[in-house]
C-alpha positions in Angstrom: -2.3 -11.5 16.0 -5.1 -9.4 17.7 -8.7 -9.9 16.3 -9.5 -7.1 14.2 -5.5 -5.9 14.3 -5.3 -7.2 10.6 -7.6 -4.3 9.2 -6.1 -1.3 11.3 -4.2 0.6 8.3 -0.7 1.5 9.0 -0.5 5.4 9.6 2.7 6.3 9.3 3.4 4.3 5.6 0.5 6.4 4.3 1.3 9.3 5.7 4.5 8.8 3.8 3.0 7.8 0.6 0.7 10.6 0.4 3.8 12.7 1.3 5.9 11.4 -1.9 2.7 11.1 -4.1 2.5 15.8 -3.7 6.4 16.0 -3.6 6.1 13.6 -6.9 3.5 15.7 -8.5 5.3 19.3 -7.4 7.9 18.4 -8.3 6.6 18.2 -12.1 4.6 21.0 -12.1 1.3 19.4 -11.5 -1.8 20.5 -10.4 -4.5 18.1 -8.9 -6.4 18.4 -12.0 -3.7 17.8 -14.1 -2.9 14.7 -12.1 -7.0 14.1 -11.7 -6.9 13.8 -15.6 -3.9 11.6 -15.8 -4.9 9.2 -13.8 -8.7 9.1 -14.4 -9.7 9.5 -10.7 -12.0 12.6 -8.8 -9.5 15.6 -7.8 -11.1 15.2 -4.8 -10.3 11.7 -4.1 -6.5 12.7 -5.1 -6.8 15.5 -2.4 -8.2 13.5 0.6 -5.1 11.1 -0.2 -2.8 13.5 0.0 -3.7 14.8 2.8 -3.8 11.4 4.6 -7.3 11.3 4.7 -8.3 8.4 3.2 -6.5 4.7 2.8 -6.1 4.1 -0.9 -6.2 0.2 -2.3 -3.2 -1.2 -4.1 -5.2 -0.3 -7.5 -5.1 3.2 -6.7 -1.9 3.4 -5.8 -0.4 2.2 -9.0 -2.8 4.1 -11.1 -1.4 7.5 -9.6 2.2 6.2 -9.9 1.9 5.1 -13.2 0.1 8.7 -13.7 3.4 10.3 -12.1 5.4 8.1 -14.5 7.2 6.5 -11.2 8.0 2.7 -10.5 5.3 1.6 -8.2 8.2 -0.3 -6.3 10.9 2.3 -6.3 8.0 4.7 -4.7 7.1 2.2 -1.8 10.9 1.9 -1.3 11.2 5.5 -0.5 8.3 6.2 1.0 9.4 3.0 3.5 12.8 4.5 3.7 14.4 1.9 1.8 18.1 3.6 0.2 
């Protein structure tokens, strides 16, 4: 492994996670600030995720699934392409 190769974020899964997390929350009618109250984090922080602006830790990530009321796993899955 390349020095410094460990911390380079991988794009295209968060790209694809911060596509499912807005297709989650359309899906059930939810605004960022509905979502922003669920889950107890800044709408703006929600936003720049979703938009693939920002690399979320593994904390956040379950906090806005468990917010969506989706399986942490079973979101990863898809958003890896997993059937």
């Amino acid at each position: 492994m390349k020095a410094g190769s460990f911390y380079k974020p991988n794009e295209s899964l968060l790209k694809a996670i911060a596509k499912e997390f807005k297709a989650i929350r359309l899906k059930q009618g939810l605004t960022i600030e509905e979502l922003s109250e669920m889950s107890g984090l800044h709408e703006k922080y929600i936003q720049t995720i979703e938009r693939n602006h920002r690399n979320m830790s593994i904390s956040v990530f379950v906090q806005i699934a468990r917010a969506l009321k989706v399986s942490p796993s079973k979101l990863l899955d898809k958003a890896l392409g997993a059937k």
